[in-house]
Backbone as ProteinMPNN parsed JSONL, in Angstrom:
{"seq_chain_A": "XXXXXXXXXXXXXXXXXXXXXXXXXXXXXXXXXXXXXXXXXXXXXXXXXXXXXXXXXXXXXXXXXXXXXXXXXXXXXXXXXXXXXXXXXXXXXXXXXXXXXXXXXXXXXXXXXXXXXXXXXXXXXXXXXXXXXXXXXXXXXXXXXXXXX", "coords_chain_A": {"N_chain_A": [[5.266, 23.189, -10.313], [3.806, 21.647, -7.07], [6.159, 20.209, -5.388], [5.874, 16.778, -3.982], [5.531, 16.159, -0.629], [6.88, 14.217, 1.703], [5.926, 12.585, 4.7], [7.917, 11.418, 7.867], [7.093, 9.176, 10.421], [8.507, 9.015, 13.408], [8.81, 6.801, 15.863], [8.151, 5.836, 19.659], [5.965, 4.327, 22.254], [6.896, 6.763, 24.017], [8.048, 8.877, 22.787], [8.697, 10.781, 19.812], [9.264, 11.748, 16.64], [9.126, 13.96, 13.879], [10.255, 13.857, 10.42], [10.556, 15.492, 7.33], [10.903, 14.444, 3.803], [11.476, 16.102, 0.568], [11.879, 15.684, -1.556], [14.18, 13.367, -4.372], [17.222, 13.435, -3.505], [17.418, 15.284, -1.902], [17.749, 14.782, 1.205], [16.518, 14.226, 4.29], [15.084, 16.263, 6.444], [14.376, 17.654, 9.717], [11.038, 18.446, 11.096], [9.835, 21.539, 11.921], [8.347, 22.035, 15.536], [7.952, 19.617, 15.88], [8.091, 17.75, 17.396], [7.956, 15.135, 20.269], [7.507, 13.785, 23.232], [7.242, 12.064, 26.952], [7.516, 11.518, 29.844], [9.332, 8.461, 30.44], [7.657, 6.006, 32.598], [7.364, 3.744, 34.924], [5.246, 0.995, 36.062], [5.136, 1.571, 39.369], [6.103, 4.15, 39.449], [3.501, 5.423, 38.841], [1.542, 4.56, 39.872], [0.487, 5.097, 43.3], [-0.657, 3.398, 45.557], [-1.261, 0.874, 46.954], [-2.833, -2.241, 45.353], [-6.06, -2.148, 45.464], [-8.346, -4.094, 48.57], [-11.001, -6.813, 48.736], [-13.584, -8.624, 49.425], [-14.131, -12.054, 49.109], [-16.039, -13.598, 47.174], [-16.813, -16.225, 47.653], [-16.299, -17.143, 50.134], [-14.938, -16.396, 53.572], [-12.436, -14.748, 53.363], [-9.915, -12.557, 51.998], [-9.387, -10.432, 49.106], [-6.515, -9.012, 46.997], [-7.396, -6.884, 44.7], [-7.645, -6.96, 40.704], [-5.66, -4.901, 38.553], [-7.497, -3.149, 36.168], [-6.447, -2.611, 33.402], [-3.381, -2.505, 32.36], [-1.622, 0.405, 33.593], [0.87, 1.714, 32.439], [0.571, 0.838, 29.415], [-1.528, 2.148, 29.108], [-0.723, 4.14, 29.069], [1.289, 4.872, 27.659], [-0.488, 4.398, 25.231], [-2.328, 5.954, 24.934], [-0.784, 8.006, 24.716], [0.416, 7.776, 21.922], [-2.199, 8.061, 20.408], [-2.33, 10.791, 20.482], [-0.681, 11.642, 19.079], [-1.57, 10.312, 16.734], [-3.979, 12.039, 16.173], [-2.863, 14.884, 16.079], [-1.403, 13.96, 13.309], [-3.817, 13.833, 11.998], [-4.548, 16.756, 11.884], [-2.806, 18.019, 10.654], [-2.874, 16.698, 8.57], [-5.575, 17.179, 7.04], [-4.546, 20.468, 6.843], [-3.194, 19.982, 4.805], [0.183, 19.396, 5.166], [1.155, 17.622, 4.432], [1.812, 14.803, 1.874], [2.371, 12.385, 1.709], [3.273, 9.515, 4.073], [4.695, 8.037, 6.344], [5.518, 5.785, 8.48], [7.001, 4.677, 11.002], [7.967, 2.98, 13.968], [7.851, 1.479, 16.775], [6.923, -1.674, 17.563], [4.975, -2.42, 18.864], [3.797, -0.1, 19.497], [3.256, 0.888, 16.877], [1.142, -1.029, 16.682], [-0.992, -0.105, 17.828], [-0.951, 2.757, 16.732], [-2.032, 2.505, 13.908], [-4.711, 1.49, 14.696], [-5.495, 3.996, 15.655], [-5.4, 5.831, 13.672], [-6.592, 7.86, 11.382], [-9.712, 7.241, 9.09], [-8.399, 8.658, 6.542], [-6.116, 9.652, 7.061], [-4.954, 7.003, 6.887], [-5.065, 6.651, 4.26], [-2.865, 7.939, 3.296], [-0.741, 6.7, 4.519], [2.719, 4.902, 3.222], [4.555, 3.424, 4.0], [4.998, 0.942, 6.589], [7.252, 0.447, 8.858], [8.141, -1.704, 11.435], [10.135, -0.866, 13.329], [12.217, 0.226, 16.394], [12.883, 3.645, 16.008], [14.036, 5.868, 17.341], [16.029, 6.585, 18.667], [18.178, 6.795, 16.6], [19.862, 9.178, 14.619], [18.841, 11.955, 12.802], [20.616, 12.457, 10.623], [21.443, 9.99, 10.142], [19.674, 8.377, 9.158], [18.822, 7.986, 6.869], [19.373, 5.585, 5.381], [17.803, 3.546, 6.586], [15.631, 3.52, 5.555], [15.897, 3.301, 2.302], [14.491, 1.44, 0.997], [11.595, 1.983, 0.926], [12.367, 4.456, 0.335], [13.674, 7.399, -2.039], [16.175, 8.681, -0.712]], "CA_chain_A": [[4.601, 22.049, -9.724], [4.43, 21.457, -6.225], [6.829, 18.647, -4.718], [5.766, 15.95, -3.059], [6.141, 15.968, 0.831], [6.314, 12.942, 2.699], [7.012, 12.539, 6.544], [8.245, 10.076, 8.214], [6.548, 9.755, 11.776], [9.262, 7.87, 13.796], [7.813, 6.933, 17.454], [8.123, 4.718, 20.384], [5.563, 4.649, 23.466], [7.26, 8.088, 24.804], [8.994, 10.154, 22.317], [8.218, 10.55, 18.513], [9.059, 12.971, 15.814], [8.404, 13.826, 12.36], [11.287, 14.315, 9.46], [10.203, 15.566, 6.031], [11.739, 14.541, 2.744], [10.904, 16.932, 0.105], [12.884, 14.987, -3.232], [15.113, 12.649, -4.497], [18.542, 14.159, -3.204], [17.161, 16.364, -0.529], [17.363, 14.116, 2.551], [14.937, 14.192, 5.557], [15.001, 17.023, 7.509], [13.148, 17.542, 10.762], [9.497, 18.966, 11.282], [9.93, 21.81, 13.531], [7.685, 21.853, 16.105], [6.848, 18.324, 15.924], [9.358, 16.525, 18.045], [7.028, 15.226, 20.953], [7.873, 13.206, 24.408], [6.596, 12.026, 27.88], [8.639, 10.492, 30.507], [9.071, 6.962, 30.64], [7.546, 5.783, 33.678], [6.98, 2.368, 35.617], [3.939, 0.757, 36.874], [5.309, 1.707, 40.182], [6.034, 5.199, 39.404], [2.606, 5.655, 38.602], [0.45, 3.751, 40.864], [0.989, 5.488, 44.573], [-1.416, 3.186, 46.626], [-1.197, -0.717, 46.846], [-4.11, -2.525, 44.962], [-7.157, -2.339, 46.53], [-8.302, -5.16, 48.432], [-12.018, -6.843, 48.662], [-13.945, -9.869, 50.273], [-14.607, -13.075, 48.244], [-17.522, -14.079, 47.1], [-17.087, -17.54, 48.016], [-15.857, -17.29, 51.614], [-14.496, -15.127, 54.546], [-11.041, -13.906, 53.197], [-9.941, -11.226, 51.318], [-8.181, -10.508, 48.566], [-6.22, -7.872, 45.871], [-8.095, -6.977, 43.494], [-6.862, -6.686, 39.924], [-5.7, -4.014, 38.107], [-8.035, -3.448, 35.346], [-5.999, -2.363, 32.759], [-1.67, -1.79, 32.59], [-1.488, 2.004, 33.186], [1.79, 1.959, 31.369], [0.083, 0.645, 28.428], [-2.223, 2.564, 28.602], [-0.439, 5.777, 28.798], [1.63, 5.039, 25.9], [-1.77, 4.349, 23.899], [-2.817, 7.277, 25.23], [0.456, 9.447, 23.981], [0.283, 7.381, 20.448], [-3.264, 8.039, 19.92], [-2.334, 11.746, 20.411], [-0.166, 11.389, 17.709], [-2.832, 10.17, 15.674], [-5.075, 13.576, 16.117], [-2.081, 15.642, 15.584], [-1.448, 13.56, 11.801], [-4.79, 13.895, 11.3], [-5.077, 17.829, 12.09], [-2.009, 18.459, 9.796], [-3.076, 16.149, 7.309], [-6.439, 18.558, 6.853], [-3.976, 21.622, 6.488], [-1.889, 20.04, 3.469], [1.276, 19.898, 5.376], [2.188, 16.544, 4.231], [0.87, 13.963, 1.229], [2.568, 10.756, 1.644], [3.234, 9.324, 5.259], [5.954, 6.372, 6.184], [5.249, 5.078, 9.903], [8.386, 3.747, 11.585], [7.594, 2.703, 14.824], [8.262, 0.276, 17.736], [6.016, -2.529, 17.006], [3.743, -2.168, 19.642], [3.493, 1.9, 19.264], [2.514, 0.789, 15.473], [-0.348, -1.239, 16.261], [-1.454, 1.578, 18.546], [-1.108, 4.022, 15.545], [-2.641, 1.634, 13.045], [-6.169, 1.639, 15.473], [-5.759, 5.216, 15.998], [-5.345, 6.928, 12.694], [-8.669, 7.72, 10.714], [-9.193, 6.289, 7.349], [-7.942, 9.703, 5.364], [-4.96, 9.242, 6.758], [-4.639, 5.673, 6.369], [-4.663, 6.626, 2.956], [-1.663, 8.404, 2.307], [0.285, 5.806, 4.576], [2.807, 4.551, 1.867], [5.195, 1.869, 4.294], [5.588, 1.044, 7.881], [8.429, -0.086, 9.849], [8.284, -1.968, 12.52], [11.284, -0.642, 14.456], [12.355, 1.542, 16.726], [14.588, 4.685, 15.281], [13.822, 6.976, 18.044], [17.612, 6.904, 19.135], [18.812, 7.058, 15.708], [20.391, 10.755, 14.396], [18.327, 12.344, 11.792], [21.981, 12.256, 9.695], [21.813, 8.668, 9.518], [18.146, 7.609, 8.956], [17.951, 7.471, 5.085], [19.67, 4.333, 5.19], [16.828, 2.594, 7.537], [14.472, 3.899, 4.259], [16.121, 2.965, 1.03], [13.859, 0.361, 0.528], [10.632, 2.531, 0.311], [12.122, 6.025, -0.058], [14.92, 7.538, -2.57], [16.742, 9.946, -0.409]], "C_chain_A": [[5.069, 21.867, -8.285], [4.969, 20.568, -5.632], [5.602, 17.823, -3.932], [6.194, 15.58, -1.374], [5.473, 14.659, 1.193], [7.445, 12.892, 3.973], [6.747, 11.549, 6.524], [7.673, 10.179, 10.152], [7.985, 8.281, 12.45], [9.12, 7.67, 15.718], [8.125, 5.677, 18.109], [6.629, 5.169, 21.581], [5.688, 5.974, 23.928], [7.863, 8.86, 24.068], [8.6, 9.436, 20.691], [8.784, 12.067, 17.98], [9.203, 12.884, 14.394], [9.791, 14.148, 11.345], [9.972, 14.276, 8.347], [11.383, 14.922, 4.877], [10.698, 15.153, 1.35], [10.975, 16.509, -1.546], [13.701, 14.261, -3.285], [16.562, 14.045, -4.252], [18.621, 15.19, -2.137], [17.655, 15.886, 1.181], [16.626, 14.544, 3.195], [15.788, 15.484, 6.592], [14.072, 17.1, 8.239], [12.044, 18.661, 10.526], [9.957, 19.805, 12.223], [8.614, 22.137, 14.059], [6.968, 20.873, 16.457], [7.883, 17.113, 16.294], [8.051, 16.705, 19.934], [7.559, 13.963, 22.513], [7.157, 12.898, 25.975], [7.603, 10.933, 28.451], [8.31, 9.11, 30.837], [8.791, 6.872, 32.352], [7.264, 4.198, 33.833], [5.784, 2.203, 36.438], [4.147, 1.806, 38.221], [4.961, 2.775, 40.496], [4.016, 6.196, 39.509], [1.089, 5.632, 39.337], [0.814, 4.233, 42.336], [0.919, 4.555, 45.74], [-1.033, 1.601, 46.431], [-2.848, -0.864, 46.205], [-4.862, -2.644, 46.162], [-7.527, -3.928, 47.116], [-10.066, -5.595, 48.634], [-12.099, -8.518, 48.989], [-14.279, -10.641, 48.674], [-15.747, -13.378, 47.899], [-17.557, -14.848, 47.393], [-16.552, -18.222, 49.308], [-15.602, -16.132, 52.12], [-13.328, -14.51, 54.22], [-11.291, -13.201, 52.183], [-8.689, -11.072, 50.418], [-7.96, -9.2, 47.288], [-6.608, -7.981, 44.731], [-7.044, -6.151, 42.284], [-6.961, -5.474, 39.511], [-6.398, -4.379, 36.572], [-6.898, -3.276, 33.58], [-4.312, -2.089, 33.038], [-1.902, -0.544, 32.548], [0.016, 1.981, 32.628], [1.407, 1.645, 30.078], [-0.698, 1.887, 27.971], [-1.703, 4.128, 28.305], [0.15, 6.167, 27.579], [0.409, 4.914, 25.173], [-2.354, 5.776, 23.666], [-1.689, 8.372, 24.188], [0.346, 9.23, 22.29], [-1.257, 7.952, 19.614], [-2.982, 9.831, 19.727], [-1.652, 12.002, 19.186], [-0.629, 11.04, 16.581], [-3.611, 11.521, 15.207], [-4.274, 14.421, 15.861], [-1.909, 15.412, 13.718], [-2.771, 14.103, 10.989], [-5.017, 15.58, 11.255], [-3.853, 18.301, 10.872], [-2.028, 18.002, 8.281], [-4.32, 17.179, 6.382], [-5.801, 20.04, 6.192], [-3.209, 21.701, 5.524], [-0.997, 19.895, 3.771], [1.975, 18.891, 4.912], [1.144, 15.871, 2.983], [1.16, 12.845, 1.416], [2.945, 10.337, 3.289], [3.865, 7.927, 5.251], [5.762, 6.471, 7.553], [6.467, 4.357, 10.647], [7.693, 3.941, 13.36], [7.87, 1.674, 15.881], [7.1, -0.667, 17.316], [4.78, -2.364, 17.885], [3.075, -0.47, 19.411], [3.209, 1.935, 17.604], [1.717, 0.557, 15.631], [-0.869, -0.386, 16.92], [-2.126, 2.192, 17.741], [-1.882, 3.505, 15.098], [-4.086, 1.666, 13.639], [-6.27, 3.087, 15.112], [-6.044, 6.074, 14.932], [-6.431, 7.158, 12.373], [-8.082, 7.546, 9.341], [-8.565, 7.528, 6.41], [-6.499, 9.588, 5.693], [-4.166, 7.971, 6.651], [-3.876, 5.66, 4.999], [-3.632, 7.039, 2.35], [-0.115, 7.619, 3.016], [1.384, 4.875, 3.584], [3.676, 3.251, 2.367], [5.058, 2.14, 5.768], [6.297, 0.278, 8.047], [8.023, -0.259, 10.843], [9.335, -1.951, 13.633], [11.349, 0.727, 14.87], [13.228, 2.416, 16.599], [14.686, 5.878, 15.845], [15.066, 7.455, 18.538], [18.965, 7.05, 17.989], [18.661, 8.584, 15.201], [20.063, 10.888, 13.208], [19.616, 11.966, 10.881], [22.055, 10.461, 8.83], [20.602, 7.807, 9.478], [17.742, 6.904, 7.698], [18.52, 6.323, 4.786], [18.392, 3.16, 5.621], [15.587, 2.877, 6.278], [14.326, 3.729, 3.095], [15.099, 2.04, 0.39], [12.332, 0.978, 0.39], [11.063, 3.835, -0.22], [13.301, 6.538, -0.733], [15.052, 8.993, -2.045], [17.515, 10.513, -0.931]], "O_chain_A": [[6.268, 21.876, -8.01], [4.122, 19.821, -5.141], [4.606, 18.325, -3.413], [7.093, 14.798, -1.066], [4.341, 14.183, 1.112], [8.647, 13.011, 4.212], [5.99, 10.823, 5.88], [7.898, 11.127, 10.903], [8.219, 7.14, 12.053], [9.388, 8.529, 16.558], [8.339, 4.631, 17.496], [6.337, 6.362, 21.663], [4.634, 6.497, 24.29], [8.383, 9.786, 24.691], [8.341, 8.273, 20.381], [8.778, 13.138, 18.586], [9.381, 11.821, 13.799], [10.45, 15.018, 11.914], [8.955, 13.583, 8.321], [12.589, 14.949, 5.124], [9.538, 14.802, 1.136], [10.284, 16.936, -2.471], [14.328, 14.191, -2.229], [16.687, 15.167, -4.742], [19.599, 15.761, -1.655], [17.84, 16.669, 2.112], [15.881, 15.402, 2.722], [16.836, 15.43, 7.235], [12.948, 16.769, 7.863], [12.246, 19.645, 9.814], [10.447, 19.353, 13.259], [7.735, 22.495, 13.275], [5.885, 20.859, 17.042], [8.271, 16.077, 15.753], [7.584, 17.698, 20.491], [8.299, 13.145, 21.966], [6.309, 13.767, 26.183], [8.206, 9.989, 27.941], [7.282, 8.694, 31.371], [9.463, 7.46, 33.2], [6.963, 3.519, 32.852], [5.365, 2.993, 37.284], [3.438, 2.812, 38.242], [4.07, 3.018, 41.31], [3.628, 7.211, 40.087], [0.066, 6.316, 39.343], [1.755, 3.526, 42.698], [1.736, 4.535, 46.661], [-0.343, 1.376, 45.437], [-3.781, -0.08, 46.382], [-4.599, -3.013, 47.307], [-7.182, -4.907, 46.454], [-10.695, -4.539, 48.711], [-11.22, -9.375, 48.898], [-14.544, -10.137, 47.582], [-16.559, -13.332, 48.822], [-18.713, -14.944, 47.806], [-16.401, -19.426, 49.519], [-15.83, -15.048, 51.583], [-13.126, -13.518, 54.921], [-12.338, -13.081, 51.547], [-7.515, -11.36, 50.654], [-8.889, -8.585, 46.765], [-6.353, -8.835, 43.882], [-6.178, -5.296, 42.468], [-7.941, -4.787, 39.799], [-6.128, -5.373, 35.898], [-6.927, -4.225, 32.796], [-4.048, -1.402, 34.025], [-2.415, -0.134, 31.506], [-0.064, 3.089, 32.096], [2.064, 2.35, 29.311], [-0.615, 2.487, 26.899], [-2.166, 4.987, 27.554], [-0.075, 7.078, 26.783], [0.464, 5.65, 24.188], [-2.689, 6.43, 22.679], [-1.897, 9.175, 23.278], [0.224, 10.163, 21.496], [-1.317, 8.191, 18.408], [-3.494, 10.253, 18.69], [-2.217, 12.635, 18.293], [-0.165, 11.408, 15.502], [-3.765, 11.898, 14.045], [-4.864, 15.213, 15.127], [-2.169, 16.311, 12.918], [-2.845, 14.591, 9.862], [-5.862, 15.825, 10.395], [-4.314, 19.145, 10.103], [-1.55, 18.499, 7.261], [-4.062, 17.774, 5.335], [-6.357, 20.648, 5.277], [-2.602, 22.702, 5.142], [-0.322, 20.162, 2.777], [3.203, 18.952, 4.862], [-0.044, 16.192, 2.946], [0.235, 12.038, 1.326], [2.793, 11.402, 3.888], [3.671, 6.99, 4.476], [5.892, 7.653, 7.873], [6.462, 3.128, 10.59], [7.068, 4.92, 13.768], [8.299, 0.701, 15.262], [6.272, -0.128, 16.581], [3.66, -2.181, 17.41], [1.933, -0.058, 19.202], [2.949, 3.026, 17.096], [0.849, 1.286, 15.152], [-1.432, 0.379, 16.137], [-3.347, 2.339, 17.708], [-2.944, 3.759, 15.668], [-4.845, 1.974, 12.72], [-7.115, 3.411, 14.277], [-6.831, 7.007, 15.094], [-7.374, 6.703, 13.02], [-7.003, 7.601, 8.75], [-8.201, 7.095, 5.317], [-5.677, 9.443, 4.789], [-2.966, 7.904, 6.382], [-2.828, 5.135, 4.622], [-3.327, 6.747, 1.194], [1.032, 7.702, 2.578], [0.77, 3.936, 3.077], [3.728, 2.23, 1.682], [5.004, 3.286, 6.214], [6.17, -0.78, 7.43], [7.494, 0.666, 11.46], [9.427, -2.737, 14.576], [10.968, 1.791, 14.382], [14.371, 2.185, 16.992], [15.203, 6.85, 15.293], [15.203, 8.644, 18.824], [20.154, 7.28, 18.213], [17.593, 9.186, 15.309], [20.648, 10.227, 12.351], [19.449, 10.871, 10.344], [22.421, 9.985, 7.755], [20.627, 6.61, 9.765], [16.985, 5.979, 7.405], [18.131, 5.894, 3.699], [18.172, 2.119, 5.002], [14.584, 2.168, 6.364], [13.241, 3.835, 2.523], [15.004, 2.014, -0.837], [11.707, 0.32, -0.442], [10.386, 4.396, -1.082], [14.297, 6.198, -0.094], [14.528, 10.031, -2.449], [17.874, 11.609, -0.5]]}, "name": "protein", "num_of_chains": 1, "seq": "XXXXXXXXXXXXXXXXXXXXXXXXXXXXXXXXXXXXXXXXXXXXXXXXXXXXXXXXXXXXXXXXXXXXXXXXXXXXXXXXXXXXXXXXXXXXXXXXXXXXXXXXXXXXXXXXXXXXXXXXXXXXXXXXXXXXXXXXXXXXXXXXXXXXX"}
């Protein structure tokens, strides 16, 4: 019979990666090839030019126009959502059946939009924290409560 795999996707905004646990007594080992990253950046970093600026409609002065959207937001949505199409392309291939979400809270609801409903379905808990700086070694503690490592 074949085990039960379930990953654990553990992600912030900029850096994410996947542990498996394969059985009770096994612990979580990592996914290789599925440790993923993008450098944290700042509005600043990002934006070269000063906002644009533009006349009023309701007189002669002039003024900075907004930015439509946070590009730091959006880039993390952007990196999370990629993370979505990756779950979903591995989910297709069998590589995993059950799925545990740990996440920064914001880089959850992200996910949570992003996934598609098949893999919704084999979501089994999420965490709302972030365990991106925590050492595979000492994770299965942050899990006891959905997962018997």
């Amino acid at each position: 019979m074949k085990p039960t795999i379930t990953w654990i996707l553990i992600a912030d905004g900029a850096r994410a990666r996947v542990v498996a646990h394969a059985g009770v007594g096994k612990g979580l080992s990592e996914v290789n090839g599925l440790e993923f990253a993008q450098e944290p950046l700042k509005t600043q970093d990002i934006m070269a030019d000063k906002q644009g600026r533009s006349f009023n409609s309701g007189g002669p002065g002039r003024a900075a126009m907004e930015i439509p959207t946070d590009p730091v937001e959006k880039r993390e949505a952007d990196f999370v959502a990629g993370l979505a199409r990756m779950l979903d392309e591995k989910l297709q291939k069998k590589a995993f059946d059950r799925l545990i979400l740990a996440a920064a809270p914001q880089a959850l609801g992200t996910l949570r939009k992003s996934i598609s409903s098949q893999v919704k379905q084999t979501v089994m808990a999420e965490i709302p924290k972030d365990l991106t700086n925590i050492p595979n070694t000492e994770l299965g503690k942050h899990f006891e409560d959905v997962l018997a490592v």
